[in-house]
C-alpha positions in Angstrom: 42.7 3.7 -41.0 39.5 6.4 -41.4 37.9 3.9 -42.5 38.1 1.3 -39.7 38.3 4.0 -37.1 34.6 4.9 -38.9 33.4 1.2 -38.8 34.1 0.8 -35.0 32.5 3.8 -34.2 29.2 3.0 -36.3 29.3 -0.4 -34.5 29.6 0.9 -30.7 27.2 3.3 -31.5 24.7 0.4 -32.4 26.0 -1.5 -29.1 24.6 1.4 -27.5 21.4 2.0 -29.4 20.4 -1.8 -28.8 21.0 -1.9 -25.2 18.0 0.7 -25.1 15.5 -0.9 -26.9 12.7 -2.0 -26.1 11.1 -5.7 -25.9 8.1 -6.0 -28.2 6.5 -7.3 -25.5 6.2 -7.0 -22.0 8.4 -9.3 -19.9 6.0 -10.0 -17.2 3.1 -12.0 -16.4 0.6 -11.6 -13.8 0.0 -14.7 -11.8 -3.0 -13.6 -9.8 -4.9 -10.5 -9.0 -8.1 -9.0 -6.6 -9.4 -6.4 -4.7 -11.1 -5.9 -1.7 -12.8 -3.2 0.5 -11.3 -2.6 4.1 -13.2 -0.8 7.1 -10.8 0.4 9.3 -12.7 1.6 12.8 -10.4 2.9 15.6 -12.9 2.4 18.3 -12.2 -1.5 17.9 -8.5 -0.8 18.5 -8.8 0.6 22.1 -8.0 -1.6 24.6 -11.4 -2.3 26.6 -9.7 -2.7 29.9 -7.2 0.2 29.8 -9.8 2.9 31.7 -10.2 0.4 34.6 -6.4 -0.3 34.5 -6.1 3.8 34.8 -8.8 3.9 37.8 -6.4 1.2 39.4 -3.2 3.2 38.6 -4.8 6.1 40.6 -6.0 4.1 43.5 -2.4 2.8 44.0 -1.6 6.2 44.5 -4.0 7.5 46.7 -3.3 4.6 48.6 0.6 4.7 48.4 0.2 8.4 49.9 -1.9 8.2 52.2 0.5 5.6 53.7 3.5 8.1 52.9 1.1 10.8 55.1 0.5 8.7 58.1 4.6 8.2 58.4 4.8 11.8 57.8 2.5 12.3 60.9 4.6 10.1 63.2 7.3 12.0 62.5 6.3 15.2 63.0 6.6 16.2 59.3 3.9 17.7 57.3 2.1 15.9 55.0 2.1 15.6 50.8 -1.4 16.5 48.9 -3.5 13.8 47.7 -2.5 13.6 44.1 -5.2 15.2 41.6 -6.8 13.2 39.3 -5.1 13.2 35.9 -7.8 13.7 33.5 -7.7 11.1 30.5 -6.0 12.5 27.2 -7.9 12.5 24.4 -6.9 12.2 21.2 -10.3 13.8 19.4 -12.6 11.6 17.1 -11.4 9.4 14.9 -13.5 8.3 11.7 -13.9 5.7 10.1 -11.8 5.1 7.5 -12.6 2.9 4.1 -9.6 1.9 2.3 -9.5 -0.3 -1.4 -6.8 -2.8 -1.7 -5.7 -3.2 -5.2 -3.2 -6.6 -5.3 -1.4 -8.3 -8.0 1.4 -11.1 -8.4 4.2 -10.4 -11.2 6.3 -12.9 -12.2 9.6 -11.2 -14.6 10.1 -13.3 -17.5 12.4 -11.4 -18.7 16.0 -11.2 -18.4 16.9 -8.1 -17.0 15.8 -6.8 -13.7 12.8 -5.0 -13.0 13.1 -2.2 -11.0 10.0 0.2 -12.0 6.5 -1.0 -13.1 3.3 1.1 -14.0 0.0 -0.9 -13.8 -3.2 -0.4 -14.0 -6.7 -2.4 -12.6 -9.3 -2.1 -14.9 -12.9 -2.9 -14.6 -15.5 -3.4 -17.1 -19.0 -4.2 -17.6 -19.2 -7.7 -17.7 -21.2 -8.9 -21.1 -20.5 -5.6 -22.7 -16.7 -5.3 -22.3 -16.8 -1.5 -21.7 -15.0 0.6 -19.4 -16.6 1.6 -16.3 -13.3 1.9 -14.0 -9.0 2.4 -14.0 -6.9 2.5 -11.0 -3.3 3.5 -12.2 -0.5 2.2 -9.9 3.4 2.6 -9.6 5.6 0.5 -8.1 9.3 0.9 -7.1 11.1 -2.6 -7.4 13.1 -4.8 -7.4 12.1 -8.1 -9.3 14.8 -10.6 -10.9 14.6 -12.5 -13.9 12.3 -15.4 -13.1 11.1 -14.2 -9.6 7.6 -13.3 -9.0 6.3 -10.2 -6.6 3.6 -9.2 -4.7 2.3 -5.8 -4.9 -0.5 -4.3 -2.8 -1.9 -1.0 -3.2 -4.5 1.2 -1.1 -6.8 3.8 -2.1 -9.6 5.8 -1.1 -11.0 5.2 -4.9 -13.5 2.8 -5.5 -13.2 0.6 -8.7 -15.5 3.4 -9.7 -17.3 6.4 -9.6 -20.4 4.7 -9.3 -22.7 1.4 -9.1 -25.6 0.2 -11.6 -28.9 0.3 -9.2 -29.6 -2.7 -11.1 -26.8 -4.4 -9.5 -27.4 -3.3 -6.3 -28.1 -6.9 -4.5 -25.0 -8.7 -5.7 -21.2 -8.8 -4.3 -18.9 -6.4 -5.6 -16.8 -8.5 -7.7 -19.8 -9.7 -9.3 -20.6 -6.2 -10.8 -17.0 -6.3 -12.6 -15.1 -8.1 -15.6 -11.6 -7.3 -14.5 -8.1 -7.0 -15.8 -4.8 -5.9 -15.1 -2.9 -4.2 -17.9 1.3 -3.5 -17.9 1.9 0.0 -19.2 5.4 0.8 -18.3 8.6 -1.4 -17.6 11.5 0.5 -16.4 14.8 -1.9 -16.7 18.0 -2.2 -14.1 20.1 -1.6 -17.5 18.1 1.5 -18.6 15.8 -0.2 -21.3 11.9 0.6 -20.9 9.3 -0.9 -22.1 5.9 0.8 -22.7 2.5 -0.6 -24.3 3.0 2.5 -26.9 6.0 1.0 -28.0 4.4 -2.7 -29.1 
């Protein structure tokens, strides 16, 4: 009975063990990725016509008291103030702002659901293959087996630090070779999958 009591408990306890293991590879594959530079100005945002449609706004009042006064007068009642200007709030100077957006499409291959992914965009010198830039990203999600998302990140950080003079009169993209690399798969079930653990 020790014995088979011994046996089931060696065989749940490999249940359990296998349940966490991880794939040797990742269960994903990215469909399509690119980047792209944003310029966000808030000048552009303001509504042109909003200071004449103040202006208005204030005219109508003037107008709507001084009719209010002249009933006032014929009944022997004294009369309301002109209404003071209200001077335009203002909500201080607003940069402009530069924003990278870092996008990718996952598709889960897998069979289990993914619910955390770490990813990184990297860059390199075209001809060479070396390094010259990593954005690291996390995502919280929820992706099911044989579903694909799209995931879009902003930063402040330029594919990197800085730009080859020689390069300096083509696009962007044209400076880069780039790739996106799967580090990390966190699992609905628990199991993770990391690029350590190929």
């Amino acid at each position: 009975m020790n014995i088979l009591c011994s046996v089931l408990v060696l065989f749940l306890f490999a249940i359990c063990v296998s349940a966490q293991v991880s794939p040797i590879s990742p269960e994903v594959t990215v469909l399509q990725s690119k980047w792209h530079f944003e310029v966000h100005d808030p000048s552009l945002e303001k509504d042109t016509l909003q200071d004449s449609k103040d202006r208005q706004g204030q005219e109508n009042k003037l107008k709507d008291v001084a009719q209010d006064n002249e009933n006032r007068v014929k009944q022997g009642e004294p009369t309301l103030p002109p209404p003071g200007l209200v001077p335009k709030p203002t909500n201080g100077t607003r940069d402009i702002s530069a924003d990278y957006i870092y996008e990718v499409t996952i598709k889960n291959t897998g069979r289990e659901v993914i619910k955390t992914l770490n990813w990184e965009y990297v860059f390199l010198e075209p001809g060479t293959g070396r390094e010259v830039g990593r954005r690291v990203f996390i995502n919280q999600v929820s992706i099911k087996p044989g579903t694909s998302k799209h995931l879009v990140q902003r930063t402040v950080s330029s594919p990197t630090g800085t730009i080859d003079a020689k390069k300096a009169g083509k696009k962007l993209h044209d400076h880069y070779a780039e790739q996106v690399v799967i580090r990390r798969i966190e699992y609905a079930d628990g199991s993770i999958w990391t690029a350590d653990s190929k």
